[in-house]
SERO-4910 file (N, C-alpha, C, O; in steps of 0.05 Angstrom, whole numbers):
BEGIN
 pado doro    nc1    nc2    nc3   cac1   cac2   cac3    cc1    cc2    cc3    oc1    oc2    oc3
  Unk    A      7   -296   -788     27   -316   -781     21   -342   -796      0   -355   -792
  Unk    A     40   -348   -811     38   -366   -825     34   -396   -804     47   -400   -784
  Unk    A     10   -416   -817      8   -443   -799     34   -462   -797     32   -479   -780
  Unk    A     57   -462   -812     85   -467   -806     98   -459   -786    112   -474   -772
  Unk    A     96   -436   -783    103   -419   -753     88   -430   -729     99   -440   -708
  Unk    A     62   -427   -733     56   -430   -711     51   -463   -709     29   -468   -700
  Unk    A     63   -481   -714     66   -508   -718     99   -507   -702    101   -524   -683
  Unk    A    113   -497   -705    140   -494   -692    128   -481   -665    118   -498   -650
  Unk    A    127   -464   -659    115   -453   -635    110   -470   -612    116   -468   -588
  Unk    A     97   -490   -627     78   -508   -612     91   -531   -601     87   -542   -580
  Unk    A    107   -535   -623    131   -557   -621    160   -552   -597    173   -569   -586
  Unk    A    164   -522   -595    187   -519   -582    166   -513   -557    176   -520   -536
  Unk    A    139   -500   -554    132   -500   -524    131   -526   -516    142   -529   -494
  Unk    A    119   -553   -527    113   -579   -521    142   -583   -515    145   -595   -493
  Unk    A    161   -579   -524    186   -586   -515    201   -577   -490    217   -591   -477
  Unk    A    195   -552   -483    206   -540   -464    180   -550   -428    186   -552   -405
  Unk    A    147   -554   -445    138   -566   -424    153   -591   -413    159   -595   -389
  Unk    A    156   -604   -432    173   -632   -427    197   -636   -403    201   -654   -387
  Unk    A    211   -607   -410    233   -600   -392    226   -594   -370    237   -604   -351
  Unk    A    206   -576   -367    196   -565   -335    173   -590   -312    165   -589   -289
  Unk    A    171   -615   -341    160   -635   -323    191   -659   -315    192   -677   -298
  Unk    A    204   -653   -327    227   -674   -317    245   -656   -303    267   -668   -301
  Unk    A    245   -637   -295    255   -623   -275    238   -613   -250    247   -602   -230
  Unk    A    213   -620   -255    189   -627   -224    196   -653   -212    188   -656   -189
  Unk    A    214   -679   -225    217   -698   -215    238   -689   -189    238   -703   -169
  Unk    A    248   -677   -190    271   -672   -172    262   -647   -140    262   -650   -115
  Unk    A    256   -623   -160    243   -601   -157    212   -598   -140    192   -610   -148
  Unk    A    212   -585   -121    186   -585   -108    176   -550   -104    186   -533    -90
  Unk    A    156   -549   -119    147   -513   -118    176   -504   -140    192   -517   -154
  Unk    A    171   -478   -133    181   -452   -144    190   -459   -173    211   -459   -186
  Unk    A    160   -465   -177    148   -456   -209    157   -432   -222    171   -431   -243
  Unk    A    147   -411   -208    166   -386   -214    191   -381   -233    194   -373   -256
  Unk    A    212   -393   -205    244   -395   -210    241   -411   -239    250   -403   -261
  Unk    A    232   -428   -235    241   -449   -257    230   -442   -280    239   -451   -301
  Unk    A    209   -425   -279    200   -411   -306    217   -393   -318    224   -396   -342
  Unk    A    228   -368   -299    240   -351   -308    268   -359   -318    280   -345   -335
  Unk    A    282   -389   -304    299   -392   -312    304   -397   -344    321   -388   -358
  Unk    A    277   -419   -351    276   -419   -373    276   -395   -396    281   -401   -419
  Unk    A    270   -370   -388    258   -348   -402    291   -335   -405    296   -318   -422
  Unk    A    317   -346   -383    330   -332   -387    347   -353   -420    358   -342   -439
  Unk    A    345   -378   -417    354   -387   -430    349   -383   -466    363   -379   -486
  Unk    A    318   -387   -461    312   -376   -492    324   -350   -494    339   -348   -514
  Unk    A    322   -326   -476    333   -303   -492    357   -304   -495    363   -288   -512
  Unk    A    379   -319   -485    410   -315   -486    425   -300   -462    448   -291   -463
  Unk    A    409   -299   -443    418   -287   -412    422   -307   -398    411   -329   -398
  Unk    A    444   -292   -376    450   -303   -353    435   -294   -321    426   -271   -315
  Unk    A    434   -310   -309    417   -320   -288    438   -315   -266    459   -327   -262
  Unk    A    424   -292   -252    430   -292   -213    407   -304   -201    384   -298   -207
  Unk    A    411   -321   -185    401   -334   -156    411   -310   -131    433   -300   -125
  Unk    A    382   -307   -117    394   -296    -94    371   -305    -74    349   -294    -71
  Unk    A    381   -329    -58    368   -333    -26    383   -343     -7    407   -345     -8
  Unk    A    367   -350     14    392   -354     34    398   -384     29    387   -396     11
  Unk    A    422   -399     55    430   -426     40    408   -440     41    391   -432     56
  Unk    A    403   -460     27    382   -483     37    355   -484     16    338   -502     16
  Unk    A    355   -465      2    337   -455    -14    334   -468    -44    317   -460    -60
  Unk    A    354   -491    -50    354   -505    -75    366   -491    -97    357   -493   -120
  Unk    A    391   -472    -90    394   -459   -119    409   -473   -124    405   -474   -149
  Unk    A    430   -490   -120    448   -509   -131    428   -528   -144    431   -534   -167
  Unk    A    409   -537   -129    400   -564   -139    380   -562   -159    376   -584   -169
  Unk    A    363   -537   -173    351   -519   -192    372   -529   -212    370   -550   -225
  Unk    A    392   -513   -211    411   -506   -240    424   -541   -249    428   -550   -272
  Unk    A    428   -553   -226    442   -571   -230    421   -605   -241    427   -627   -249
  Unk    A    400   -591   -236    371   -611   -242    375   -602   -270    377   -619   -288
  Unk    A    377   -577   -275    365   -564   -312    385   -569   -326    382   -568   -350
  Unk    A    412   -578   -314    430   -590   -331    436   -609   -345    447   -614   -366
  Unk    A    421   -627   -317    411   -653   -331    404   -662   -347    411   -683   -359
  Unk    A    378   -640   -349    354   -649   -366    367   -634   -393    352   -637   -412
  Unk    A    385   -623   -398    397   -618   -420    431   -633   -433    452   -634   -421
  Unk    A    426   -641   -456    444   -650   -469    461   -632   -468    466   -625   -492
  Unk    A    473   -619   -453    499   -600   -460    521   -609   -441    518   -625   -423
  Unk    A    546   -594   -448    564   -595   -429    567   -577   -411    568   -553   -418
  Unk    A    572   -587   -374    562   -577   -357    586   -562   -337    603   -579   -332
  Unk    A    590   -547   -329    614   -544   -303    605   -529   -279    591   -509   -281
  Unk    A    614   -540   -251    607   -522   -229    630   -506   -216    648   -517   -204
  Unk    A    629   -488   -219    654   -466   -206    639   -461   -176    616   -452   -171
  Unk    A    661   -470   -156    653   -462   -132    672   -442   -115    692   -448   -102
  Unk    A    658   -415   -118    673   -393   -120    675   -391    -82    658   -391    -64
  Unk    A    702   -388    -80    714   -381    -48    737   -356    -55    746   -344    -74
  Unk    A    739   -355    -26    764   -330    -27    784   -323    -34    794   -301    -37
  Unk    A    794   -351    -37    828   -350    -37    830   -361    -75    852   -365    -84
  Unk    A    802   -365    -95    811   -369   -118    824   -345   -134    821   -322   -125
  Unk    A    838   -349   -160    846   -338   -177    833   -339   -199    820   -359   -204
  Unk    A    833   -316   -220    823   -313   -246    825   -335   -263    807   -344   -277
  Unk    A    855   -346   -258    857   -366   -284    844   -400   -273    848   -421   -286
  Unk    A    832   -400   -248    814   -425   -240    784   -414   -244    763   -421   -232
  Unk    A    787   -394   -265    756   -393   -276    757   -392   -303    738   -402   -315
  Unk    A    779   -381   -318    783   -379   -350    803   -390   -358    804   -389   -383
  Unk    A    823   -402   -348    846   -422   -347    870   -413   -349    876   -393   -335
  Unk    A    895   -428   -367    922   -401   -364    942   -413   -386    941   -433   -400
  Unk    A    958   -396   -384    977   -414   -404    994   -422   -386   1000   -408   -367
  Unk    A   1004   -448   -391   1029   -465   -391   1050   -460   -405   1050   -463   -429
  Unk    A   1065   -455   -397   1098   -455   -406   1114   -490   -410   1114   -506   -391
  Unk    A   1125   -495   -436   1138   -521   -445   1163   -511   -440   1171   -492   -454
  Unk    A   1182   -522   -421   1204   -515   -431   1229   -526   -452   1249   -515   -460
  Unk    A   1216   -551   -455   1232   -568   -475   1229   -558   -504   1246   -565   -520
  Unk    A   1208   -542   -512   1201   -533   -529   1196   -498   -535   1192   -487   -557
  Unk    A   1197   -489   -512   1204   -470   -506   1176   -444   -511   1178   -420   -515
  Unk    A   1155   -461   -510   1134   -446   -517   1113   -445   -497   1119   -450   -474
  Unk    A   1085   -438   -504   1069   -436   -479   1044   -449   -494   1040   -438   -516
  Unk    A   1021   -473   -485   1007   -477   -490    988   -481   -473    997   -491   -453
  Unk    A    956   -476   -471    936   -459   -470    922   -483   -449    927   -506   -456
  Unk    A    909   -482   -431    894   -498   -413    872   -488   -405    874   -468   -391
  Unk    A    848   -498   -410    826   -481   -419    809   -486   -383    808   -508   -372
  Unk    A    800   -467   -373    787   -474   -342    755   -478   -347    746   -478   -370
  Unk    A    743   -480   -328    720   -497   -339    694   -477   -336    672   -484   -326
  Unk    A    700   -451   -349    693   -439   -356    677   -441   -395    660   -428   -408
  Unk    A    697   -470   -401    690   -470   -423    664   -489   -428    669   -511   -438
  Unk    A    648   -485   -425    625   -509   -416    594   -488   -434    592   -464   -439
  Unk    A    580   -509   -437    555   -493   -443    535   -486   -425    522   -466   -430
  Unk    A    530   -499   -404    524   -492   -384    538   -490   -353    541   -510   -339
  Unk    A    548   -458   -343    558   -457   -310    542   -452   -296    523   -437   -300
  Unk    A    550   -464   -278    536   -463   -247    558   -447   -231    575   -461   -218
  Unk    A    560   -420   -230    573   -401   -214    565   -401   -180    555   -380   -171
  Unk    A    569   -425   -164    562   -431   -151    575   -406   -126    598   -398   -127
  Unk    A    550   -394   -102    563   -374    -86    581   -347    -95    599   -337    -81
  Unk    A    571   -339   -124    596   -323   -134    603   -305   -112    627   -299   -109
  Unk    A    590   -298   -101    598   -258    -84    619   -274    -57    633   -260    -43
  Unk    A    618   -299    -54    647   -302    -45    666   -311    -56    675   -334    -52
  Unk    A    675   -294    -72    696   -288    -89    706   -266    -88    692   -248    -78
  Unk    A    731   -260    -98    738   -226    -87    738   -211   -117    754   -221   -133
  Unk    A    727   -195   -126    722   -177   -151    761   -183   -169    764   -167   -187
  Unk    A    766   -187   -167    784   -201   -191    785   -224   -206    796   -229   -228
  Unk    A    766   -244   -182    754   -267   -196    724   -259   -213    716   -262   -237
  Unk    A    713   -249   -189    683   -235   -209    697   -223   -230    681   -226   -248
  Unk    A    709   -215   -237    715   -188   -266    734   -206   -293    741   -200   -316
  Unk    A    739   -231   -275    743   -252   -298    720   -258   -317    721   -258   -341
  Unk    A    695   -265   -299    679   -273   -315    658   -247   -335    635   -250   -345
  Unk    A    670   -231   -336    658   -203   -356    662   -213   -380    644   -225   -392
  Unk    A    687   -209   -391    687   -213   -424    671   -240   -429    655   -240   -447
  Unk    A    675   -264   -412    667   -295   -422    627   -282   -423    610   -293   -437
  Unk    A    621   -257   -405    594   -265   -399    584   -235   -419    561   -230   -425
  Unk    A    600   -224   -423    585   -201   -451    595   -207   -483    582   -200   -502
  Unk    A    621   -219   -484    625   -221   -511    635   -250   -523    649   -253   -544
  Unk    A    623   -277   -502    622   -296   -505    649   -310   -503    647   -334   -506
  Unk    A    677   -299   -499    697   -306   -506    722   -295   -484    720   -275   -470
  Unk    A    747   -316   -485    756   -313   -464    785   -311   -479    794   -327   -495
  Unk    A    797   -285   -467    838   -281   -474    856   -291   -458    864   -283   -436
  Unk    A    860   -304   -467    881   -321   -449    916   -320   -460    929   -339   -470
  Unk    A    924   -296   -454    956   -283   -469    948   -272   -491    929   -256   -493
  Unk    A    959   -279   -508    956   -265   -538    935   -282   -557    933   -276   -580
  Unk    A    916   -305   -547    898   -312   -560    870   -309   -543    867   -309   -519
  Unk    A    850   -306   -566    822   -312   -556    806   -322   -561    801   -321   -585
  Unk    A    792   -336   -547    786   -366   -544    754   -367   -539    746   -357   -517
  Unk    A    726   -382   -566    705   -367   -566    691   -388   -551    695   -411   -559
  Unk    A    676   -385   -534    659   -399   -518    639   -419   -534    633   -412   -557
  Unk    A    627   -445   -524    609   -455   -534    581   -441   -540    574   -421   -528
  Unk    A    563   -454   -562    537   -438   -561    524   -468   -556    536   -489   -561
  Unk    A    494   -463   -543    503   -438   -520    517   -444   -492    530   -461   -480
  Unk    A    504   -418   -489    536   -402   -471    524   -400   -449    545   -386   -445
  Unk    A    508   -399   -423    495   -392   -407    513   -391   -384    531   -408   -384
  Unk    A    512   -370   -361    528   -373   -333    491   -366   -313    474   -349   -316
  Unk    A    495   -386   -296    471   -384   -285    488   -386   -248    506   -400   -238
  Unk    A    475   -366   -239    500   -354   -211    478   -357   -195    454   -360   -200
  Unk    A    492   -356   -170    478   -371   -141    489   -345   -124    511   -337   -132
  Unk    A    474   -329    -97    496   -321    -83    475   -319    -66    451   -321    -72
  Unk    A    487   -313    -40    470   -321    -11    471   -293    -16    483   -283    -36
  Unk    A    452   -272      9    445   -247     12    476   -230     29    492   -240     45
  Unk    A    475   -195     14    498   -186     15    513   -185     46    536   -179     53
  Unk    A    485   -193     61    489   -189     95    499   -217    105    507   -221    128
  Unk    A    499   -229     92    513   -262    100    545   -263    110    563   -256     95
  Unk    A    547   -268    125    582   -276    132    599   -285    111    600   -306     99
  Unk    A    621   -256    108    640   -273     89    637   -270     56    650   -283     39
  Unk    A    619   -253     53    610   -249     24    610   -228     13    600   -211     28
  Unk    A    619   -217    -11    631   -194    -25    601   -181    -54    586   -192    -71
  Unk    A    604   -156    -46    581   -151    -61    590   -152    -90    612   -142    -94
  Unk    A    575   -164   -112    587   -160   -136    585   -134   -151    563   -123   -152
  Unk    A    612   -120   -164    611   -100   -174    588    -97   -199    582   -115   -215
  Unk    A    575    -65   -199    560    -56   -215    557    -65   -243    537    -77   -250
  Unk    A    573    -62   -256    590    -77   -282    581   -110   -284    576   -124   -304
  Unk    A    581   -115   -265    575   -151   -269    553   -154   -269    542   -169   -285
  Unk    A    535   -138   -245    506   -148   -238    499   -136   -266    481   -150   -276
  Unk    A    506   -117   -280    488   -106   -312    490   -133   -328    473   -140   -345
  Unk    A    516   -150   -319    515   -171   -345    485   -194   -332    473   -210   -346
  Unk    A    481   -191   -317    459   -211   -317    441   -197   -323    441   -173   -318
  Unk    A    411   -218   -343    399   -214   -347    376   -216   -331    362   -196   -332
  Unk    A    369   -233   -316    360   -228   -287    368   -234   -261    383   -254   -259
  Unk    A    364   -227   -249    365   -230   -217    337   -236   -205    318   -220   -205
  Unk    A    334   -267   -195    312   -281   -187    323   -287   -153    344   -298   -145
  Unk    A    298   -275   -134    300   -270   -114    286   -297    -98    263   -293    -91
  Unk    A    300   -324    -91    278   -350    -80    269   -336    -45    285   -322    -32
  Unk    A    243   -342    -36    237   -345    -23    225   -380     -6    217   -399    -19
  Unk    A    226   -378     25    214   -400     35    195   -423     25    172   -414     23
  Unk    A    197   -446     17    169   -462      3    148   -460     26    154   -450     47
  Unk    A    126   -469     23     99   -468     35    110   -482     51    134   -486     50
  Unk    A     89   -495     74     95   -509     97     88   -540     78     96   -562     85
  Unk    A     73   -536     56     58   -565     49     84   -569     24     88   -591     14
  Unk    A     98   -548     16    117   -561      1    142   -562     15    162   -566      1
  Unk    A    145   -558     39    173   -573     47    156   -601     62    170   -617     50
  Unk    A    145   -610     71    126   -631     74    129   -651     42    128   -676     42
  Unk    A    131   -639     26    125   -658      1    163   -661     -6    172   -684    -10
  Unk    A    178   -644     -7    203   -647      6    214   -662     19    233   -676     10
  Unk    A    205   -664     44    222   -686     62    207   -712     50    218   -733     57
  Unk    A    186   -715     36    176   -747     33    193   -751      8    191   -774      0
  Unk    A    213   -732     -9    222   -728    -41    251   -749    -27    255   -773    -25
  Unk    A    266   -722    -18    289   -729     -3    300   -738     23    323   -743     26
  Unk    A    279   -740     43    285   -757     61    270   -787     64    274   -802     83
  Unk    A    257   -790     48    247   -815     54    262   -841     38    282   -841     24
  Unk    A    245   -863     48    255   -890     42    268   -892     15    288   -906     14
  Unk    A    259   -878    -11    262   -881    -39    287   -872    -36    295   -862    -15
  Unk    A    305   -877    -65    322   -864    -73    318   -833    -81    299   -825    -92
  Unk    A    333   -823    -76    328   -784    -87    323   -785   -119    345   -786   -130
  Unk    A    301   -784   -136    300   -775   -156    319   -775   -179    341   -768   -169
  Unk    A    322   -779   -203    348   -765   -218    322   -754   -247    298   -760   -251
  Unk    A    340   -737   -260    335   -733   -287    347   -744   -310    369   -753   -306
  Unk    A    339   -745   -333    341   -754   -361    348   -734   -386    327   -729   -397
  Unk    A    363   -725   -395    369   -715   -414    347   -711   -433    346   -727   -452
  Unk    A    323   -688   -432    298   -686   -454    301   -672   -480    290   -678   -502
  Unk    A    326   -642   -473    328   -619   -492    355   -628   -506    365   -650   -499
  Unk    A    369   -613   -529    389   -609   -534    395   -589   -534    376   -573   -530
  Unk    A    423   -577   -539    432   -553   -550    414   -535   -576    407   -511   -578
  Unk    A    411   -557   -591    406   -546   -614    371   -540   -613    363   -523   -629
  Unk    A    352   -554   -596    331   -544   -586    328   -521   -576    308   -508   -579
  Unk    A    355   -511   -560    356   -485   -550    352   -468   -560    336   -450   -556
  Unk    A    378   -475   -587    383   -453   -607    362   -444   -630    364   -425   -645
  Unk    A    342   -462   -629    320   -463   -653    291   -445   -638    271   -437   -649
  Unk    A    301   -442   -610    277   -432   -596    283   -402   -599    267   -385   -608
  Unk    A    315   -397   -588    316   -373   -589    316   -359   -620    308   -335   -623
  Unk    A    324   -372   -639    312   -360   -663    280   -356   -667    271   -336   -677
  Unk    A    261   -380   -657    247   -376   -659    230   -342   -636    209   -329   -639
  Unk    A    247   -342   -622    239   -324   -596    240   -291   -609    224   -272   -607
  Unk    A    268   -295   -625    275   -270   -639    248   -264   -657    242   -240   -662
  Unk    A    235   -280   -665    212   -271   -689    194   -260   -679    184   -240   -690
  Unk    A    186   -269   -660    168   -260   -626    153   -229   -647    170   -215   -658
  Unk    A    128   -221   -651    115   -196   -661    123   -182   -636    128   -195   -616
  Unk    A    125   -153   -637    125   -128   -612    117   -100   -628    125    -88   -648
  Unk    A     99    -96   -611     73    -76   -626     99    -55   -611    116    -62   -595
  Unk    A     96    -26   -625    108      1   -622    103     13   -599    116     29   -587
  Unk    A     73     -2   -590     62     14   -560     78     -3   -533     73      1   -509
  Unk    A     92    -18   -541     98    -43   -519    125    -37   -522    134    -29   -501
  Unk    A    137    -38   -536    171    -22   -552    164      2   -524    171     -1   -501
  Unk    A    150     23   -532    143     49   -518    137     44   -490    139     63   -474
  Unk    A    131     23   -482    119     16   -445    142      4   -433    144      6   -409
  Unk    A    158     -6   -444    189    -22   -436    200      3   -432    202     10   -408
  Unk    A    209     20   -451    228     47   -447    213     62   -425    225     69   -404
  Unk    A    185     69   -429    190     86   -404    187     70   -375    189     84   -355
  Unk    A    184     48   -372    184     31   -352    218     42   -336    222     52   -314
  Unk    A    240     32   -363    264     36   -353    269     67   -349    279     73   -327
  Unk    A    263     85   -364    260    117   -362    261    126   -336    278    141   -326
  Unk    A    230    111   -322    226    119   -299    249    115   -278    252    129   -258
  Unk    A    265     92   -283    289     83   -263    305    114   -259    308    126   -237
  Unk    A    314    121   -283    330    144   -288    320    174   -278    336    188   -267
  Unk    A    300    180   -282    279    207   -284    256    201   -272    237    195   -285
  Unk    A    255    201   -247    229    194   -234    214    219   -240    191    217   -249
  Unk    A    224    241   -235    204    258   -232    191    271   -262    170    282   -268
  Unk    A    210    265   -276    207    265   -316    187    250   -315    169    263   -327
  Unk    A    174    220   -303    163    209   -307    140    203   -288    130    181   -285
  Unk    A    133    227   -276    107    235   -265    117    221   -234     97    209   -225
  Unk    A    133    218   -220    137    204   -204    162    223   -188    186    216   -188
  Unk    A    152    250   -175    170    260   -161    176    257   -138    189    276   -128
  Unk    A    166    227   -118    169    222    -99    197    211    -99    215    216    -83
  Unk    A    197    197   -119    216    181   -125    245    189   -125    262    174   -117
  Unk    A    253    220   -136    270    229   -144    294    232   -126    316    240   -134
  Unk    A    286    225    -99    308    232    -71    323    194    -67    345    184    -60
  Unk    A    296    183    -74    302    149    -62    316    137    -90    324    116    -81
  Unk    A    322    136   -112    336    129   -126    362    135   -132    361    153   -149
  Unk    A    390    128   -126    421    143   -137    413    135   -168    403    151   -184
  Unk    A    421    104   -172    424    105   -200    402     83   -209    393     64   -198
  Unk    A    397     96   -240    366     76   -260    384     60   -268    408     55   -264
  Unk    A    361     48   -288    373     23   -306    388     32   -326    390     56   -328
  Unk    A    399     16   -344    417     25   -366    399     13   -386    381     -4   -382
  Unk    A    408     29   -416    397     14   -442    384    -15   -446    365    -26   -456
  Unk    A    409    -19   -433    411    -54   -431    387    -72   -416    381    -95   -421
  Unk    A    375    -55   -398    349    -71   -383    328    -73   -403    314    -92   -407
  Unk    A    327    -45   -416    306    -39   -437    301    -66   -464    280    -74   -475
  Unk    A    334    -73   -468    331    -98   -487    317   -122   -476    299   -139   -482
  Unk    A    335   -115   -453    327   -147   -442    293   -144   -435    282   -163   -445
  Unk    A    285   -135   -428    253   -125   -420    241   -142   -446    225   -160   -445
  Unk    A    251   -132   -464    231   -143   -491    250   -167   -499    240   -178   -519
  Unk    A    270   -178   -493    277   -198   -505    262   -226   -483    254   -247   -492
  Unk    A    263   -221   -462    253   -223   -443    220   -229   -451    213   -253   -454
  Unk    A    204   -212   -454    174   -213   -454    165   -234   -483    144   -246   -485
  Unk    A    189   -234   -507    187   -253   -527    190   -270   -513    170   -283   -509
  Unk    A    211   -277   -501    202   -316   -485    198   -314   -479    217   -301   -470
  Unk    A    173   -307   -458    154   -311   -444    113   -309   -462     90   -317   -457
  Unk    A    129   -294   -484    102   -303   -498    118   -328   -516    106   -349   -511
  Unk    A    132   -331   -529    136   -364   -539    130   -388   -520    121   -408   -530
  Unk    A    134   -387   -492    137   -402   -478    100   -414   -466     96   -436   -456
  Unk    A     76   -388   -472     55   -394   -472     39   -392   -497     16   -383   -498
  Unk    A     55   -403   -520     51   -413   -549     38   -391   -557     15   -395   -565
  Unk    A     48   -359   -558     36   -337   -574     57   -323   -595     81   -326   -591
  Unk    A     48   -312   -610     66   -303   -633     78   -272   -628     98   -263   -640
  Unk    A     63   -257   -607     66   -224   -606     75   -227   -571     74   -247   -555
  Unk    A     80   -212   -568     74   -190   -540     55   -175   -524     52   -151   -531
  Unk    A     42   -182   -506     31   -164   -490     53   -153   -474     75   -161   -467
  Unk    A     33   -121   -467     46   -113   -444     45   -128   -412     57   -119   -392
  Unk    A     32   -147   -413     33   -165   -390     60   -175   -379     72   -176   -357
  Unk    A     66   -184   -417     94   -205   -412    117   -185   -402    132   -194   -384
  Unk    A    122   -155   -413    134   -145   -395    131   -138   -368    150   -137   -352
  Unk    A    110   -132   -362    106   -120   -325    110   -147   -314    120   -143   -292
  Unk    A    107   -177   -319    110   -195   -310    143   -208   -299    153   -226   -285
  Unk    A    152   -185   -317    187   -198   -307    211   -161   -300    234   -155   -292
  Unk    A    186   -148   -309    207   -124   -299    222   -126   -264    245   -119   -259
  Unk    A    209   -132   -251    227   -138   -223    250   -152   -233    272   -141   -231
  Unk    A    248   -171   -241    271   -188   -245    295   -177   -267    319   -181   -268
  Unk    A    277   -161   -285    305   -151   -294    312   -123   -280    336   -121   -283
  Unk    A    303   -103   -267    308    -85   -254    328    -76   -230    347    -62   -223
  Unk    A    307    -97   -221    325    -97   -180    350   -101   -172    359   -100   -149
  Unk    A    367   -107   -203    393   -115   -191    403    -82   -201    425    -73   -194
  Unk    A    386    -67   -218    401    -46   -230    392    -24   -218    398     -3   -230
  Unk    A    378    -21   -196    376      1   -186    374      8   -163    359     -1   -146
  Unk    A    389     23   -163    404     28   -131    397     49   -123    404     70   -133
  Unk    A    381     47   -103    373     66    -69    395     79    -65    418     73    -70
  Unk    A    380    107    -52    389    120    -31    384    114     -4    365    104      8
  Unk    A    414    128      6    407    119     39    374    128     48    356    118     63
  Unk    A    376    148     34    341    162     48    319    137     42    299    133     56
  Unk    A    327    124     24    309     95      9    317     84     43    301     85     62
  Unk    A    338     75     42    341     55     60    332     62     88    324     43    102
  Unk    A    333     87     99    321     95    125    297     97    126    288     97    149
  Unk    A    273     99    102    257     94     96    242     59    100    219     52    106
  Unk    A    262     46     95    251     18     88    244     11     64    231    -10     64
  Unk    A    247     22     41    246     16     21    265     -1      0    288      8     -3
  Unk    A    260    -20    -10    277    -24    -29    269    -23    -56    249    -14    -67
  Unk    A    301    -39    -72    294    -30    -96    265    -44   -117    254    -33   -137
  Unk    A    260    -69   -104    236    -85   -104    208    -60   -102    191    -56   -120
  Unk    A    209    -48    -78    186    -23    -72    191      1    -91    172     14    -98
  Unk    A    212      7    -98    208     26   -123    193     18   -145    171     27   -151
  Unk    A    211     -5   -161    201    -10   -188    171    -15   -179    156    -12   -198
  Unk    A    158    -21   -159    132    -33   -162    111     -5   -160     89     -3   -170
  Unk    A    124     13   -149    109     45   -158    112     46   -178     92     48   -191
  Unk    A    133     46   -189    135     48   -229    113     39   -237     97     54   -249
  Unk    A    109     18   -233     90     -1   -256     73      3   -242     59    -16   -247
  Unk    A     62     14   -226     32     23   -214     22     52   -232      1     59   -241
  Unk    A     54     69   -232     39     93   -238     46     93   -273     40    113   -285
  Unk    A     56     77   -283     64     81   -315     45     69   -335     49     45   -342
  Unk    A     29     81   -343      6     83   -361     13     52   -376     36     48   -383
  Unk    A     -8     33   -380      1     11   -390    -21      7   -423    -46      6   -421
  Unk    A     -9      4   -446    -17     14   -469    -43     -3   -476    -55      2   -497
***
């Protein structure tokens, strides 16, 4: 690796630290979240949130927006919306007798798909084409999204009052699904002194640009990936599909359906930012077992025998990567 390269490397991790310290101004704990979020952004994926209310996923996405020079929109998805209050619609002139185009605020570089799963699957199935092929039809024209393009989604748990599970098809378009849990007792303590006390609540500063983004994920794409690590991603996902193909015939009753192709990319596009992000040039197999939950769990779906069991899809994949030979 040429010392030019790894001179950039160094430059876009110092930059992105930059970001994860001006988004601690606001932010208390879940280091985690806020890592992986980042990891979805270098690769060019979109981001599910899933905890219950109260948990900061609004205030996460809407802190990282800040801290980025882009243009921002929050869709706050309820029951009674329509398709075209997410991708917009045409207008009819009648003086002129034509129809011209009103763009919904879908058109932004960064969304905050605020609560999507209360929405009813006609609104969710709006946002497919904008979130796989960057671009949105609106009548007879189509209309190409900003780069970049990110939809970063919020939704309380499927047992919550009032909330619609999102169809199969959609959850594949995200690239992960990040599950928040409770802060410590000493970080909601550092919490109430953030936001309830005498001070004003915090704000952020604009650190990144767009085009920071875009220089990372090129740089992300260069990312080395040894053939043996290529080979530990596939059968990682393999095993979703073929448990018992894959030495794992316990498995074969508690799984309906594996992952698709598509996890397998993301797995390694995925494990490149996360080795860019701790200033390395290649891949370990670390960087993937480190985020396969997150790209998995939304793509694989239990059987009831799973569920009378107590198992979820979290307790599968984690037999996977216990029993799948790591290179």
């Amino acid at each position: 690796m040429a010392a030019a390269e790894l001179s950039e490397v160094a430059r876009l991790q110092d930059k992105f630290q930059n970001l994860k310290a001006e988004v601690a101004k606001v932010l208390v704990g879940q280091e985690a979240m806020l890592h992986k979020l980042l990891l979805g952004f270098l690769a060019g994926g979109h981001v599910l949130l899933e905890g219950v209310p109260g948990l900061a996923k609004t205030l996460v996405v809407r802190t990282l927006a800040g801290s980025i020079s882009a243009t921002f929109a929050r869709i706050q998805f309820t029951p009674d919306m329509l398709p075209g209050d997410v991708t917009g619609t045409q207008i009819f002139n009648p003086r002129e007798g034509s129809y011209s185009i009103k763009k919904g605020p879908i058109f932004a570089n960064l969304i905050l798909a605020d609560e999507i799963n209360r929405a009813p699957a006609k609104v969710q199935a709006a946002l497919l084409e904008a979130m796989q092929e960057r671009q949105v039809t609106l009548g007879d024209q189509t209309l190409m999204l900003p780069e970049p393009f990110l939809v970063m989604a919020t939704q309380n748990p499927i047992e919550q009052e009032g909330t619609y599970p999102l169809p199969e098809a959609q959850l594949d378009r995200f690239m992960l699904k990040i599950v928040i849990s409770y802060p410590s007792k000493d970080e909601e303590v550092k919490i109430l002194d953030r936001m309830a006390g005498a001070s004003l609540e915090p704000r952020v500063a604009p650190v990144l640009a767009p085009a920071d983004i875009l220089a990372a994920r090129d740089a992300a794409r260069q990312v080395f990936v040894d053939d043996k690590v290529k080979r530990y991603a596939v059968e990682l996902v393999a095993a979703t599909r073929d448990p018992a193909g894959s030495g794992l015939p316990q498995l074969k009753n508690l799984i309906e359906n594996g992952a698709s192709v598509r996890a397998s990319i993301n797995l390694v596009k995925l494990a490149k930012a996360n080795a860019l992000l701790a200033g390395r040039t290649y891949i370990s197999p670390h960087d993937v077992k480190s985020i396969a939950h997150d790209v998995l769990r939304h793509r694989v779906l239990v059987t009831y025998e799973a569920e009378a069991q107590g198992k979820t899809a979290d307790d599968l994949i984690e037999a996977i990567l216990d029993n799948v030979e790591v290179p």
